[in-house]
C-alpha positions as CSV (number, residue, x, y, z in Angstrom):
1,X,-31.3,146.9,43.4
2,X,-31.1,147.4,39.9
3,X,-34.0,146.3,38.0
4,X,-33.7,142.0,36.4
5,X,-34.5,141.7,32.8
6,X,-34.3,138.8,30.8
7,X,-34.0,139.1,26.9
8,X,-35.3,137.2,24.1
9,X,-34.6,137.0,20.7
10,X,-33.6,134.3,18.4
11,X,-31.0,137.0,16.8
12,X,-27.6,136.9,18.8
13,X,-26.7,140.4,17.7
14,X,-30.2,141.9,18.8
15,X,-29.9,140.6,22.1
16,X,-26.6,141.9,22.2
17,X,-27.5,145.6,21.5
18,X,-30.8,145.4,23.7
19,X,-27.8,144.1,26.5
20,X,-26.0,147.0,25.4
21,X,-28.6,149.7,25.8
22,X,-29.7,147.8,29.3
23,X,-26.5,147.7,30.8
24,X,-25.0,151.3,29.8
25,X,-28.6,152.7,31.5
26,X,-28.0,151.1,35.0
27,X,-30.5,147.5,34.3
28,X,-29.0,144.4,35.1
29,X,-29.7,141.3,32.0
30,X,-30.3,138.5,34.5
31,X,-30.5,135.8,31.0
32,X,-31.2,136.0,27.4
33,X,-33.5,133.1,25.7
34,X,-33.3,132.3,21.9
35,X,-37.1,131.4,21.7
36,X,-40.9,131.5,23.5
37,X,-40.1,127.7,24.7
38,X,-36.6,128.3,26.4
39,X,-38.4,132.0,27.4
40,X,-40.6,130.0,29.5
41,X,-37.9,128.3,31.0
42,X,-35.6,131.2,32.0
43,X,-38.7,133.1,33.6
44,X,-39.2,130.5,35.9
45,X,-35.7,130.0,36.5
46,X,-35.2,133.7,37.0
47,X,-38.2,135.6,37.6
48,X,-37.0,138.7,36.2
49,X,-38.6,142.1,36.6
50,X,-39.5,142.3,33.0
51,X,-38.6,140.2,29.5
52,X,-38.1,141.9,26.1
53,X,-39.6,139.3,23.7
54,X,-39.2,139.0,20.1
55,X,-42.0,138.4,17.6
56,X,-41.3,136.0,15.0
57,X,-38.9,133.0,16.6
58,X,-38.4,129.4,16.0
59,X,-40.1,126.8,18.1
60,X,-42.3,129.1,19.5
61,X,-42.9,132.7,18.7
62,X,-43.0,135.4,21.2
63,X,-46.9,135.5,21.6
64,X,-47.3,132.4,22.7
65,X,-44.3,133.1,24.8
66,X,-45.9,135.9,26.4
67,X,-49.5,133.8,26.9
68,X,-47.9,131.0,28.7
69,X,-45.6,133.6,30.8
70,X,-49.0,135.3,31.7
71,X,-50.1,131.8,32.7
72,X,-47.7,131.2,35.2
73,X,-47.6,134.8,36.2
74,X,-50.6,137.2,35.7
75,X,-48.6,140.0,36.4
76,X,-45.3,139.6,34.3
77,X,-44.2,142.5,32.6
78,X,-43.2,142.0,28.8
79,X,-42.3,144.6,26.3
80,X,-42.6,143.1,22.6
81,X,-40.0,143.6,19.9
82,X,-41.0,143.4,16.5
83,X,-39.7,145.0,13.2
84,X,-41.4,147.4,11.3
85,X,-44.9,146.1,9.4
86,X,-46.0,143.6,12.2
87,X,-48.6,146.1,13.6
88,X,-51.2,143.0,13.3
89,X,-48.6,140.8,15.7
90,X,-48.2,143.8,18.1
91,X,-52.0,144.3,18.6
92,X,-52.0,140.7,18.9
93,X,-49.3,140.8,21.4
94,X,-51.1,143.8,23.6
95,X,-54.2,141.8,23.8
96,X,-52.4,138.9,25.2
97,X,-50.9,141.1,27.9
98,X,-47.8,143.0,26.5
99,X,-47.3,146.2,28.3
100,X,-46.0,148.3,25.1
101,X,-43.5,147.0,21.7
102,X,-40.5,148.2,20.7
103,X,-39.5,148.5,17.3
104,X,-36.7,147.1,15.4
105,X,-34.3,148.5,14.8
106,X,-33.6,149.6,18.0
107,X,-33.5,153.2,19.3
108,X,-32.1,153.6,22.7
109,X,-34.2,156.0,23.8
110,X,-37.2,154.3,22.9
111,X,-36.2,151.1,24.7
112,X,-35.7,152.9,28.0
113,X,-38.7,154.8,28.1
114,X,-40.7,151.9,27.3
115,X,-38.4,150.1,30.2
116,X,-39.0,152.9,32.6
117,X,-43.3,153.4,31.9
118,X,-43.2,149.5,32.1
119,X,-41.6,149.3,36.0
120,X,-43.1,152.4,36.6
């Protein structure tokens, strides 16, 4: 069964290209979310295998995304996305339980292997 991941990102085009990446390497994109409060919502809804959360978003932003994911679910696996300069947000984000970032904009390669040491 290929792994479930849910993306979010209040960008339409960079959930499209993580999608992109995703699907071309064999992952099935069980939802995206377009911010940390409809985030919530899909991971309950969906309980994917891992999320790729975004940062900076409206509503609610992707760390307090990720705390109240880790609420519900101690061991959910999250990968943040941020672009380049946020290293404050990312330590931020690994404190509150991300298992690595990726950096925008994407690189392919990077996304996988972050994807892959993530599921282990």
């Amino acid at each position: 069964m290929a792994n479930r991941i849910l993306i979010v990102d209040d960008a339409a085009f960079m959930r499209m290209m993580i999608r992109d990446i995703l699907t071309k390497n064999g992952y099935e994109v069980c939802g995206e979310a377009n911010d940390g409060a409809q985030a919530i919502e899909r991971y309950k809804e969906l309980h994917p295998d891992l999320i790729t959360m975004d940062i900076t978003m409206p509503e609610m932003d992707g760390i307090n995304a990720l705390k109240e994911i880790k609420k519900i679910d101690a061991n959910a696996k999250v990968i943040m996305c941020s672009a380049m300069g946020q290293q404050a947000m990312v330590i931020d984000a690994i404190q509150a339980g991300a298992k690595d970032f990726i950096v925008k904009p994407f690189q392919a390669d990077r996304v996988i292997e972050a994807i892959k040491k993530t599921l282990g």
